[in-house]
C-alpha positions as CSV (number, residue, x, y, z in Angstrom):
1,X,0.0,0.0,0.0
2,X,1.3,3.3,-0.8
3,X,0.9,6.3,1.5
4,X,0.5,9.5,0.3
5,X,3.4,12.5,1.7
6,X,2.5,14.3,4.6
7,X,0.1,17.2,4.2
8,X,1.1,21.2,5.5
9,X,-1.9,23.8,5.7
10,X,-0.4,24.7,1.6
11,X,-1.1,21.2,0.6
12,X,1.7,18.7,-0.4
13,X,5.3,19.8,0.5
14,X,6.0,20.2,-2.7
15,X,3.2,23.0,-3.1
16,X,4.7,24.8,0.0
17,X,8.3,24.8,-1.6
18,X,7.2,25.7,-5.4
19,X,5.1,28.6,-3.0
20,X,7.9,29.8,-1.4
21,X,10.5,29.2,-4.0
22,X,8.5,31.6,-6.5
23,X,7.9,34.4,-3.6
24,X,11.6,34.3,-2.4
25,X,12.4,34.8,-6.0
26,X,14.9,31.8,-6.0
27,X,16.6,31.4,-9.6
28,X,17.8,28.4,-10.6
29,X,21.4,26.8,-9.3
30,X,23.8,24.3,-11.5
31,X,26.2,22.5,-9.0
32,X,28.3,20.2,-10.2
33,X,30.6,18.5,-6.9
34,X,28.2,16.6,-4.4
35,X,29.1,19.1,-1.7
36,X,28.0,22.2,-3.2
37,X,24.6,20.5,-4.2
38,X,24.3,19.2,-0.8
39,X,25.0,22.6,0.5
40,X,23.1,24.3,-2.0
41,X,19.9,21.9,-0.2
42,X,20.7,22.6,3.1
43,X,20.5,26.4,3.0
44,X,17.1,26.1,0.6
45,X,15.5,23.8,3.4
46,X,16.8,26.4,5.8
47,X,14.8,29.0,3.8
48,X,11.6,27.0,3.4
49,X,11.6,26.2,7.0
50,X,11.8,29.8,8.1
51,X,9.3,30.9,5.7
52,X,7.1,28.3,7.4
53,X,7.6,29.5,10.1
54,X,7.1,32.8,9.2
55,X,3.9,32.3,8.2
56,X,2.2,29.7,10.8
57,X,3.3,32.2,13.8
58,X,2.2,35.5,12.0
59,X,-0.7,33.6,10.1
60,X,-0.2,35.7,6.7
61,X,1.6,34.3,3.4
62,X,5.6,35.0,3.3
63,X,5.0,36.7,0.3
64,X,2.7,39.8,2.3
65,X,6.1,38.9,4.9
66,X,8.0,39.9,2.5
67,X,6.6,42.6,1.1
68,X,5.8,44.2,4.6
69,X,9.3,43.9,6.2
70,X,11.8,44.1,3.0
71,X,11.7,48.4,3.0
72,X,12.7,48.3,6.6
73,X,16.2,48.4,6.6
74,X,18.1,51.2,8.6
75,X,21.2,53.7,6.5
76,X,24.1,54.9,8.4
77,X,26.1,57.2,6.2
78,X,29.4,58.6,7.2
79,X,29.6,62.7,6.2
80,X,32.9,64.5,7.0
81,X,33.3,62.5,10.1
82,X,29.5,62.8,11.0
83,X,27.5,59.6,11.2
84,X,24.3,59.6,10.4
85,X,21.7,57.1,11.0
86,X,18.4,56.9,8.9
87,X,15.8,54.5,9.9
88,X,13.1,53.5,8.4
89,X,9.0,54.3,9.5
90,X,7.9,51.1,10.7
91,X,4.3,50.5,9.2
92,X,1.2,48.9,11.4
93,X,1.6,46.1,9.6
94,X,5.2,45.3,9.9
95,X,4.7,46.1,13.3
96,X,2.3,43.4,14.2
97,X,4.5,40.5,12.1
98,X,7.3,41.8,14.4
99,X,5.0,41.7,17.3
100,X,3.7,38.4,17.0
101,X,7.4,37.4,16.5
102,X,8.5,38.4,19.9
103,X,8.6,35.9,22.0
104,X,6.6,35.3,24.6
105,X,7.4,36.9,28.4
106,X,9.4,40.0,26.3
């Protein structure tokens, strides 16, 4: 009897990772030694696993992740010895994904 793969709230596995392959905007890798492909596997898992995670503890796709948290990134610039730090306006929403990051007790 054959059992079918284990089911995630996107369907097959497979389904998750072609989902989350598309909205990380992966390209497509040629390796060639068994190291680099196993490698190249092990930091792609990594990826999928966080954007699971991502999305079961904020309960929104990792693309709207994505799209909510990738302006926020701060600027220092260095200006005749002055630094400057620019950072960005967080938004409500980015501000509830990080909230419901937080761990619990914090």
């Amino acid at each position: 009897m054959r059992s079918s793969p284990p089911t995630t709230s996107c369907g097959t596995p497979g389904q998750s990772f072609r989902m989350s392959k598309h909205d990380l905007r992966a390209r497509p890798v040629f390796h060639h030694t068994r190291d680099a492909i196993e490698a190249h596997l092990t930091v792609v898992m990594a990826s999928l696993a966080v954007a699971r995670y991502l999305q079961d503890t904020t309960g929104i796709s990792i693309k709207r992740v994505i799209r909510a948290l990738k302006p926020l990134q701060d600027v220092t610039i260095n200006l005749n010895g002055h630094r400057i730090t620019a950072q960005p306006q967080l938004t409500q929403t980015a501000a509830g994904i990080l909230k419901s990051l937080k761990p619990s007790g914090h």
